[in-house]
SEMARTOR-529832 format. One record per residue (C-alpha): residue number from 1; residue in three letters; x negated, y, z. Coordinates in steps of 0.001 Angstrom, whole numbers, plus 524288, in hexadecimal, padded with zeros to 5 digits. Layout:
% residues N
SITE/NUM/ALA/X/Y/Z
...
//
This chain:
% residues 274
SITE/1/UNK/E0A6C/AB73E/2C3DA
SITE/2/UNK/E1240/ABE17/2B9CF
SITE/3/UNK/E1F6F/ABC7E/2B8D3
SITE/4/UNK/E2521/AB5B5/2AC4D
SITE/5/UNK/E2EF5/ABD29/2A567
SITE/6/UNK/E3AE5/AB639/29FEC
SITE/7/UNK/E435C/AB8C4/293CF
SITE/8/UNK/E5070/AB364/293DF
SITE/9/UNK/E518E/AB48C/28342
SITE/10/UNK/E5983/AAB12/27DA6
SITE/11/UNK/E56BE/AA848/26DF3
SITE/12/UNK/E5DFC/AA0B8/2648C
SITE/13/UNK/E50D0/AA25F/25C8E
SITE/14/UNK/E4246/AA0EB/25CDB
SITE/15/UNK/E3DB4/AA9E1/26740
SITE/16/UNK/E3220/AB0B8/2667F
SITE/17/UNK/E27F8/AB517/27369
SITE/18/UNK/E1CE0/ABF10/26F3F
SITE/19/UNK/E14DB/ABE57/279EF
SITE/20/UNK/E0D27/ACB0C/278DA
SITE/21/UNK/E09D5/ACDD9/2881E
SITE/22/UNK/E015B/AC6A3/28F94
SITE/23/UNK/E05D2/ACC5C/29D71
SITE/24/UNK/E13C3/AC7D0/29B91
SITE/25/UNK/E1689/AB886/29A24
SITE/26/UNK/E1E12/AB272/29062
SITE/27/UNK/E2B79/AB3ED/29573
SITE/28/UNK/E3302/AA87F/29B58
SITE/29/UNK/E3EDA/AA2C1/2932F
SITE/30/UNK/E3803/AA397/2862F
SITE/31/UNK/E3C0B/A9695/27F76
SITE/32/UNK/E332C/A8D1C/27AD2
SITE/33/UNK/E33CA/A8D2F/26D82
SITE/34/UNK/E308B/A9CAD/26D18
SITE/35/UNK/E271D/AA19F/2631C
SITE/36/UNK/E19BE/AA898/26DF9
SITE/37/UNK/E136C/AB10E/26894
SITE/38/UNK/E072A/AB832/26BBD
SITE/39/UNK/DFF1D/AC529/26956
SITE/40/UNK/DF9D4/ABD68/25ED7
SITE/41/UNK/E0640/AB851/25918
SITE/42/UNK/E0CE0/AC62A/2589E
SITE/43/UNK/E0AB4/AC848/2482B
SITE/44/UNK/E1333/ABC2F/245E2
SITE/45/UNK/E1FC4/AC5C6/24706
SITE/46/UNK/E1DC0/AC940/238D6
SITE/47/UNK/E1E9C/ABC3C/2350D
SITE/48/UNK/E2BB3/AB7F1/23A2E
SITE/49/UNK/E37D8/AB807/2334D
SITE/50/UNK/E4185/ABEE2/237D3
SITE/51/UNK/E4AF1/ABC68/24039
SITE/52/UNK/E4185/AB11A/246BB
SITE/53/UNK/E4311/AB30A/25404
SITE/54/UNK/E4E60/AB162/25CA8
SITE/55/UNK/E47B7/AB89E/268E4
SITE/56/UNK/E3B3C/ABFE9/26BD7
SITE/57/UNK/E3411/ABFE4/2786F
SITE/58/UNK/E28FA/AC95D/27B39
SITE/59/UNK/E1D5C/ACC5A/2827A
SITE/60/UNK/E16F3/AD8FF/280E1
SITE/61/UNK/E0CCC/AE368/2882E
SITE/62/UNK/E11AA/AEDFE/27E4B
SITE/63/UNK/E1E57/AF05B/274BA
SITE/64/UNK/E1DAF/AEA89/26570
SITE/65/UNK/E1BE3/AF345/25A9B
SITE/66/UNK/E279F/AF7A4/251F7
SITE/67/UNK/E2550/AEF8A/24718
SITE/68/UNK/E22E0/AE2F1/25096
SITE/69/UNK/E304F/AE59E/25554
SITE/70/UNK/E3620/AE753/24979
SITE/71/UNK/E2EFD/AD92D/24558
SITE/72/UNK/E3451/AD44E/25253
SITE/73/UNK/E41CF/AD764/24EB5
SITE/74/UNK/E414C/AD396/24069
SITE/75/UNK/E3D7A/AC4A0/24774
SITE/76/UNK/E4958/AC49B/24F46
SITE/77/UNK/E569D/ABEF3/24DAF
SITE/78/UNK/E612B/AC7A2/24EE8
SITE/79/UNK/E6676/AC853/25C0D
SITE/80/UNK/E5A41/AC31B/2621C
SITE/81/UNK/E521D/AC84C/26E6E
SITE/82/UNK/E44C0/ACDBF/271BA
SITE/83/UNK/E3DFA/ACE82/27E23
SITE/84/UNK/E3270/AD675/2825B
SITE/85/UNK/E2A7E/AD506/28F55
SITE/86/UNK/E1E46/ADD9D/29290
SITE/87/UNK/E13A4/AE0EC/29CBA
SITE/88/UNK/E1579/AEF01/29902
SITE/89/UNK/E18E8/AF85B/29F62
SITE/90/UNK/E26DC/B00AF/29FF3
SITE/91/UNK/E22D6/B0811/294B7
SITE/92/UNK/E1FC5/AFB02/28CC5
SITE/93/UNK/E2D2A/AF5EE/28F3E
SITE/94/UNK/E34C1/B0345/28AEE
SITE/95/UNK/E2B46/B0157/27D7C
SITE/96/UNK/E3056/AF4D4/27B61
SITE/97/UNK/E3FCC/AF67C/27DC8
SITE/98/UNK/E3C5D/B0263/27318
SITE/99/UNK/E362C/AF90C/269AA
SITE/100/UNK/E4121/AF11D/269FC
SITE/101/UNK/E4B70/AFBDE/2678B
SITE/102/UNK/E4395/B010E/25CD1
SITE/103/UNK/E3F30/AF392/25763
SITE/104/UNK/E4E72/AF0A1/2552A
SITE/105/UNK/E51BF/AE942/26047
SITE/106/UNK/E5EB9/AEB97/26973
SITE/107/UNK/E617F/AE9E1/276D8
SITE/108/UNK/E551E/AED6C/27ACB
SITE/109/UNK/E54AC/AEB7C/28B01
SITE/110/UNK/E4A00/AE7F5/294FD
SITE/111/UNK/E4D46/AE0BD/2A132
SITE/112/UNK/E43D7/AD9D8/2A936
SITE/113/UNK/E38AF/ADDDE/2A259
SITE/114/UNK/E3BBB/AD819/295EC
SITE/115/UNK/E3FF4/AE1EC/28AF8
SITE/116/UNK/E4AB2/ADADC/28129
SITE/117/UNK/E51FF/ADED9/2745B
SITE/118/UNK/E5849/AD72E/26A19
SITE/119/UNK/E58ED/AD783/25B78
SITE/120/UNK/E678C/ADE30/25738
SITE/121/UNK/E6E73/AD1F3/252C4
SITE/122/UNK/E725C/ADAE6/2450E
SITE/123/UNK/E6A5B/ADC6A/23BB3
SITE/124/UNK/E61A7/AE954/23A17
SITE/125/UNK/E6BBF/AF21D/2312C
SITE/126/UNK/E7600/AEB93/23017
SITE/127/UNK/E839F/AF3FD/22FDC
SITE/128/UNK/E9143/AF074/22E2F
SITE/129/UNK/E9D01/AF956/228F0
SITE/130/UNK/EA80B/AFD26/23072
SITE/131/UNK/EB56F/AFDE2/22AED
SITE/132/UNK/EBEF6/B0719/232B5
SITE/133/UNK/ECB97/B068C/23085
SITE/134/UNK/ED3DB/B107C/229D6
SITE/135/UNK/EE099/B17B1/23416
SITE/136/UNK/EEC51/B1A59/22AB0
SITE/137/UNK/EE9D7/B2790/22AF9
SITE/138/UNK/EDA54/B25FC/2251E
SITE/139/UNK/EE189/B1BE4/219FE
SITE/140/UNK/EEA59/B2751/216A3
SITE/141/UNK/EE098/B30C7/21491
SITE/142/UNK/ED91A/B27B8/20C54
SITE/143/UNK/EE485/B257F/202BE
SITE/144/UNK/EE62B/B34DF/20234
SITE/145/UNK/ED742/B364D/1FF1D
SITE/146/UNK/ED814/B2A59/1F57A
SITE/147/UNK/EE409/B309E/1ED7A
SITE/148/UNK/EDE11/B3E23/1EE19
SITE/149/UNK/ED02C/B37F5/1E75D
SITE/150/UNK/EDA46/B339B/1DBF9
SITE/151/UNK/EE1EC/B3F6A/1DB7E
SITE/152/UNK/ED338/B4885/1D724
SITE/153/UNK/ECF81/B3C9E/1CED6
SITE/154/UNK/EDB66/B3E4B/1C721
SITE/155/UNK/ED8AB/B4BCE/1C827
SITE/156/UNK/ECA94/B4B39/1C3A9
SITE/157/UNK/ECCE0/B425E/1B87C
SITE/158/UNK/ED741/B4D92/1B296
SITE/159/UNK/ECEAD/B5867/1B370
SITE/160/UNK/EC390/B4EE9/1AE21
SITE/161/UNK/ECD3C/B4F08/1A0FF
SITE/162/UNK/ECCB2/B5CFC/19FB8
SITE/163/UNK/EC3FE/B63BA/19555
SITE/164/UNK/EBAEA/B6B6E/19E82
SITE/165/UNK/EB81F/B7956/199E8
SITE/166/UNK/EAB0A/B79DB/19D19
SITE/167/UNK/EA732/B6D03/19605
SITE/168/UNK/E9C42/B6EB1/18B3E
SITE/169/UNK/E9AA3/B68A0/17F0F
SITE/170/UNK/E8FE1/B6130/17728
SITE/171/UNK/E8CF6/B6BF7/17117
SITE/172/UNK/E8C98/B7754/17A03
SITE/173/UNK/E8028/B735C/17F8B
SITE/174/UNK/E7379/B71F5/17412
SITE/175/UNK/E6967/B6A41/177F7
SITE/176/UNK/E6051/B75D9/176E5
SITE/177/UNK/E669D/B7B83/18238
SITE/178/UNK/E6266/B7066/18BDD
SITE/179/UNK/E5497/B7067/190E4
SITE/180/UNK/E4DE5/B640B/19138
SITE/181/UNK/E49ED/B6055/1A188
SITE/182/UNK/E3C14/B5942/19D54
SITE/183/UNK/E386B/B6670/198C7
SITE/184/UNK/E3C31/B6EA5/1A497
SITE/185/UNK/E34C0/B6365/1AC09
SITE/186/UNK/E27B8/B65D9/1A361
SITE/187/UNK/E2834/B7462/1A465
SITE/188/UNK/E2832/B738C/1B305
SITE/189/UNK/E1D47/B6A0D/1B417
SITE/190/UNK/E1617/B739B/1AD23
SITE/191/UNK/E1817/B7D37/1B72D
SITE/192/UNK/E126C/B76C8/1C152
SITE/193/UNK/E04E4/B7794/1C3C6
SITE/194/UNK/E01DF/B69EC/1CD1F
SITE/195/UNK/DF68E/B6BC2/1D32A
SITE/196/UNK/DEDD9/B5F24/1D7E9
SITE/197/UNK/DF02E/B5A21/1E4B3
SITE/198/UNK/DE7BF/B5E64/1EFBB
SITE/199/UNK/DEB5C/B53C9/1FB72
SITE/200/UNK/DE773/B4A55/1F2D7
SITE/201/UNK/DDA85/B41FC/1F7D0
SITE/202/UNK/DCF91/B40B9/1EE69
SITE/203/UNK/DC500/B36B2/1F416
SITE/204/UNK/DBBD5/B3A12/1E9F5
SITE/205/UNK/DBA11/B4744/1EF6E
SITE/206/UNK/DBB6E/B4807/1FD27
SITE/207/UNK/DAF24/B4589/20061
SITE/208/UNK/DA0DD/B4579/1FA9F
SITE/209/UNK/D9C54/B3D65/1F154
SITE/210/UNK/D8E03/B399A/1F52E
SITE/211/UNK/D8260/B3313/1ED03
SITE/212/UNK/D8670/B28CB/1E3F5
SITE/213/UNK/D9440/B2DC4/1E365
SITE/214/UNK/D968D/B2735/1EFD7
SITE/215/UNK/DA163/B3007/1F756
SITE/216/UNK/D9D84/B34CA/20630
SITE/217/UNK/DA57C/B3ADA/211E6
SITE/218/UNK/DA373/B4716/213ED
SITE/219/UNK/D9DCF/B4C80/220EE
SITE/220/UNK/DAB7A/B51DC/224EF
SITE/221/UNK/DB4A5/B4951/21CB7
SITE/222/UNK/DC07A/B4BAA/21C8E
SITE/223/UNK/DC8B5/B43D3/21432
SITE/224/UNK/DC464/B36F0/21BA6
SITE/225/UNK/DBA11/B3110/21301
SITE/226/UNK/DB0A1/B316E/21F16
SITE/227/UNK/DBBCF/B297E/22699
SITE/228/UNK/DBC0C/B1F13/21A67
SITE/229/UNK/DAE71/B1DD7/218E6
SITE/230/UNK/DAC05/B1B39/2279B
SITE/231/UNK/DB6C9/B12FE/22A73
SITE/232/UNK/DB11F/B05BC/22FDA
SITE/233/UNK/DBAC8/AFB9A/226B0
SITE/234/UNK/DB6C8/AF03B/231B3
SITE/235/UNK/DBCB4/AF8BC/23D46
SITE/236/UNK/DC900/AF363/240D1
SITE/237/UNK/DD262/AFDD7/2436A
SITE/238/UNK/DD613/B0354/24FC1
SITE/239/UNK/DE3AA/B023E/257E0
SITE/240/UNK/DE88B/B0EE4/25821
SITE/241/UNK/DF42A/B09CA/26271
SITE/242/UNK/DED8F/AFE62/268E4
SITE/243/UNK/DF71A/AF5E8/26503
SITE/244/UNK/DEF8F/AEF19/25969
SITE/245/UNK/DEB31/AE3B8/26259
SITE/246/UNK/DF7F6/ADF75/267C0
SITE/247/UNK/DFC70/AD9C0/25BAE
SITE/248/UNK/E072F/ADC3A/252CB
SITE/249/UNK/E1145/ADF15/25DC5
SITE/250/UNK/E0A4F/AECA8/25F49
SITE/251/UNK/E04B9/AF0D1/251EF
SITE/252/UNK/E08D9/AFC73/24B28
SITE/253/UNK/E0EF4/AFAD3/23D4A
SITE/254/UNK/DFFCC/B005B/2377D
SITE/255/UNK/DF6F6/AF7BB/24141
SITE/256/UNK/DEC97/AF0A0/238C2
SITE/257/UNK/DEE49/AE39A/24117
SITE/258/UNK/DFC31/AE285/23EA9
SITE/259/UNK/DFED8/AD369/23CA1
SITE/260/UNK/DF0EE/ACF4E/24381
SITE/261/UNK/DF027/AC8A8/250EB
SITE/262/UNK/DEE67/AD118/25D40
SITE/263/UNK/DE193/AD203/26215
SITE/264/UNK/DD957/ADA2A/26BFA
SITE/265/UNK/DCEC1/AE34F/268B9
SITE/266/UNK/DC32A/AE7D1/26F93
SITE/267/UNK/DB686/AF0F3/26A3B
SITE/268/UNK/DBCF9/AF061/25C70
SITE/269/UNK/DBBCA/AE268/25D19
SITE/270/UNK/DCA47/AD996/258CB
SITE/271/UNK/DCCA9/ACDFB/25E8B
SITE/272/UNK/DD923/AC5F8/25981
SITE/273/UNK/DE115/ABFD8/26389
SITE/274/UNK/DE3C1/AB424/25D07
//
């Protein structure tokens, strides 16, 4: 039979297990009152308020998304600990410890199979200023500086006090000597000759218009009409990573069944795992 695997976790909080792959059993040691969770259970993340969870215990055939991580952490208490265990391969378990370290988490290890990290117990930009102390030497060249600042104020303010020769009066300057800006601004608008744009799209002539006024695709469109017009609107889209299925854990940020159960699909044809 298979062997059990065991987590030795201690929380002073609710723990969570996400049970995510069927070839590994729930680990031993995971206490009673733990919140299990399912494939079907995995869009519940968004829901929780953060800080929820005292400790995380996982089962998974593949590493979590970025932004499931990042959800992951945002549940977490400070301090606390996550655990992953997989039936993947070597290359499964180097993708996780790198989903931790990017996802935020710290002290990111595997031992025994099992692939742990914790949250940082400080909070996510939090800095603190350093005084250093001033030698005798660094206080004396401070008072120097500060006494040399006053000397060229004093300095400043005399010379300030002193007619300057090349000062100009109210009258040396007319007012039909200065040139007014809104008229340089006019007279170079008029200059320029701005011509329409040409990357522009126009619908309403890219392709024919038929009988009726009705427009048509052209035989070699172009400017994807054709592709509107024959665009089935019940066809549900395709996985372009093939990780649309497995639920929330794997999604990308753009996949169109973010927050929906997981589910298998076969000839085109969803089925909700419910």
């Amino acid at each position: 039979g298979e062997t059990q695997p065991q987590t030795h976790m201690a929380s002073a909080g609710k723990m969570l297990c996400l049970h995510l792959d069927p070839k590994v059993p729930v680990p031993s040691g995971v206490s009673k009152d733990a919140e299990r969770w399912e494939a079907k259970d995995q869009n519940k993340l968004a829901g929780v308020s953060e800080r929820h969870f005292g400790a995380v215990l996982v089962t998974t055939p593949k590493p979590f998304s970025g932004q499931y991580m990042a959800q992951l952490l945002r549940a977490m208490e400070p301090g606390s600990k996550i655990e992953f265990h997989t039936s993947g391969d070597a290359g499964t378990v180097e993708g996780i410890e790198k989903s931790l370290l990017f996802g935020g988490f710290v002290e990111v290890k595997t031992s025994g199979g099992a692939v742990s990290g914790s949250k940082p117990a400080y909070k996510v930009g939090a800095a603190r200023k350093f005084k250093k102390k001033k030698t005798a030497t660094q206080a004396k060249d401070a008072e120097a500086k500060a006494k040399e600042e006053k000397s060229s104020e004093k300095k400043s303010e005399k010379s300030s006090e002193k007619k300057s020769v090349w000062a100009l009066g109210d009258d040396d300057l007319a007012e039909d000597d200065l040139v007014d800006e809104d008229d340089i601004l006019d007279a170079e608008i008029d200059k320029v000759d701005v011509a329409a744009p040409t990357n522009v799209r126009d619908k309403n002539k890219d392709c024919e218009v038929g009988p009726g006024g009705k427009r048509r695709a052209c035989k070699n469109c172009t400017c994807g009409f054709k592709d509107e017009v024959e665009k089935d609107p019940e066809a549900a889209p395709k996985s372009a990573c093939g990780n649309c299925g497995l639920g929330d854990a794997f999604r990308c940020s753009t996949c169109p069944y973010l927050g929906k159960p997981a589910f298998t699909s076969k000839d085109n044809v969803v089925k909700l795992v419910l």
